[in-house]
N, C-alpha and C positions, 0 to 999 in steps of 0.2 A: 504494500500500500504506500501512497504518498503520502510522506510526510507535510505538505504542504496543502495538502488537500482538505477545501472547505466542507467536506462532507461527507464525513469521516462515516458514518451507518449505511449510508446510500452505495460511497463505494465500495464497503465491503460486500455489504450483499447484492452489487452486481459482479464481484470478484467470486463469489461461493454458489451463483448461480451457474449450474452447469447443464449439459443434455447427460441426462439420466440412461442408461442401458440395460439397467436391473434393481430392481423393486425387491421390497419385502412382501409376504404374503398378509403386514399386518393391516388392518381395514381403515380407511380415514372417517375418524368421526364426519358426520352430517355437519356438523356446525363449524368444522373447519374448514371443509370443499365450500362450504358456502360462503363461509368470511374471505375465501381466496377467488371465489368469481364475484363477490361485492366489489374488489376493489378494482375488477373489470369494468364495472357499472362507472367508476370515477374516469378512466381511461378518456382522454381528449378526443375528440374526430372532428371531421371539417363543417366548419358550421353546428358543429353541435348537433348531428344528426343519428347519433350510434347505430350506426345500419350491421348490427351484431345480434349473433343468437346465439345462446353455448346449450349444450346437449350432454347431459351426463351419460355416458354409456357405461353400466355397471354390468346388468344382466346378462345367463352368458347367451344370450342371442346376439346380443348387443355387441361380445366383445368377439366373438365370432365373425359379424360384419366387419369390428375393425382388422382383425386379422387377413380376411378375404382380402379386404383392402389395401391389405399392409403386411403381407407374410412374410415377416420377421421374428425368429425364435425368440429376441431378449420382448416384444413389444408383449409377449404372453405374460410377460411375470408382472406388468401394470396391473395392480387390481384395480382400477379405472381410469377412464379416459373423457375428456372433455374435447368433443367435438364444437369446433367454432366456424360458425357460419357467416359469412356475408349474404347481407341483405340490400343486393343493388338496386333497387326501386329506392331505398330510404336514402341509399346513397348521398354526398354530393357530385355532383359533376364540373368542374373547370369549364366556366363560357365558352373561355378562350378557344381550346380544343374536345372538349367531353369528357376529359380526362375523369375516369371512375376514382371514385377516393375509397373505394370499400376496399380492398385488399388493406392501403393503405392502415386504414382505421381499424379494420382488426387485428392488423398485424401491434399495433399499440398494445392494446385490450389484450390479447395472448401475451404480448411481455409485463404487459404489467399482473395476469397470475401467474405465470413463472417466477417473475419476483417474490408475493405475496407467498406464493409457496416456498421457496426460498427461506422467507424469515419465520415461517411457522415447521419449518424442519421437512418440509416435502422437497421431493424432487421431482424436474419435469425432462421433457424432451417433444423439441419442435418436432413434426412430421409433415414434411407439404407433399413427401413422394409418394403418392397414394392414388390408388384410383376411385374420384370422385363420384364416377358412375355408381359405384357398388356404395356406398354412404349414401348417395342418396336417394338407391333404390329401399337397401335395407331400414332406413331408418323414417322412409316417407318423408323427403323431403321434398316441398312445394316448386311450381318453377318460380324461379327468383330466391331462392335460398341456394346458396352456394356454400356447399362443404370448404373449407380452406387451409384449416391447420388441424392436424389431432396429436392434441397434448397427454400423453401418459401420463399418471399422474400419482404418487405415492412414495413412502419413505422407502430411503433409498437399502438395496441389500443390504446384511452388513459385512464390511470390511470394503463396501464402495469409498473410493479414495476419486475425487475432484480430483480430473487431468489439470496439468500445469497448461495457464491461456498463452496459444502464442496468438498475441496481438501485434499490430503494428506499431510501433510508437507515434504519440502524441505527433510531433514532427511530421510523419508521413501523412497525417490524414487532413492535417489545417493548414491550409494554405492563406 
């Protein structure tokens, strides 16, 4: 961490937030998945229009679609997954050129419960490589709801050890 850093909680728990690849079998309380997609609720979007839906998939039908979806051995050991959808009708769109802000705006709203999961001891992992077809067949979703990111979600195995970030330096990214 920097020493010179004015915000010293923030970065650490964007320094201990990692993508997750193994889960413990234990179950998250109700009222913590909840406290951790509340603070998705706060998440900024353009114009203030939260064109977001999240979907708890717990059941195992549920986690079966995400499998189909996403056949990956380690994504089995999530005992749940929060499907986050865009809702491009609620959208904003850019005058200028149409430009969609849903991805945009959910992709906030998903880092801000990674975070929140983060500081109440869960862990996550992005998944955008999925086939959307199958989520939004399995799960009935509407047209104009767009499947986008599925987040595993739960404490992490144990003796899971946070890889070391190799980031760019500060330097390379501000110009």
């Amino acid at each position: 961490m920097q020493d010179n850093n004015a915000y010293p909680q923030l970065y650490k728990l964007a320094l201990d937030r990692f993508s997750c690849r193994s889960y413990s079998s234990d179950p998250i309380e109700r009222d913590t998945l909840m406290a951790v997609l509340d603070v998705a609720r706060l998440a900024p979007s353009a114009c203030n229009r939260q064109p977001w839906q999240f979907i708890i998939a717990s059941t195992d039908a549920q986690r079966q679609a995400i499998l189909r979806a996403y056949p990956r051995e380690w994504v089995a050991t999530a005992p749940e997954f929060i499907v986050a959808c865009g809702l491009h009708d609620e959208a904003w769109h850019r005058p200028h050129d149409g430009k969609d802000h849903t991805d945009i705006d959910v992709a906030i709203a998903v880092e801000h419960i990674c975070l929140a999961a983060t500081a109440v001891g869960l862990a996550t992992c992005w998944i955008c490589h999925f086939d959307p077809k199958v989520i939004s067949e399995e799960f009935g979703l509407p047209e104009g709801v767009d499947p986008i990111a599925i987040i595993p979600i739960g404490y992490p195995a144990a003796g899971t050890v946070a890889p070391l970030k190799n980031r760019k330096k500060l330097d390379e990214i501000v110009k």
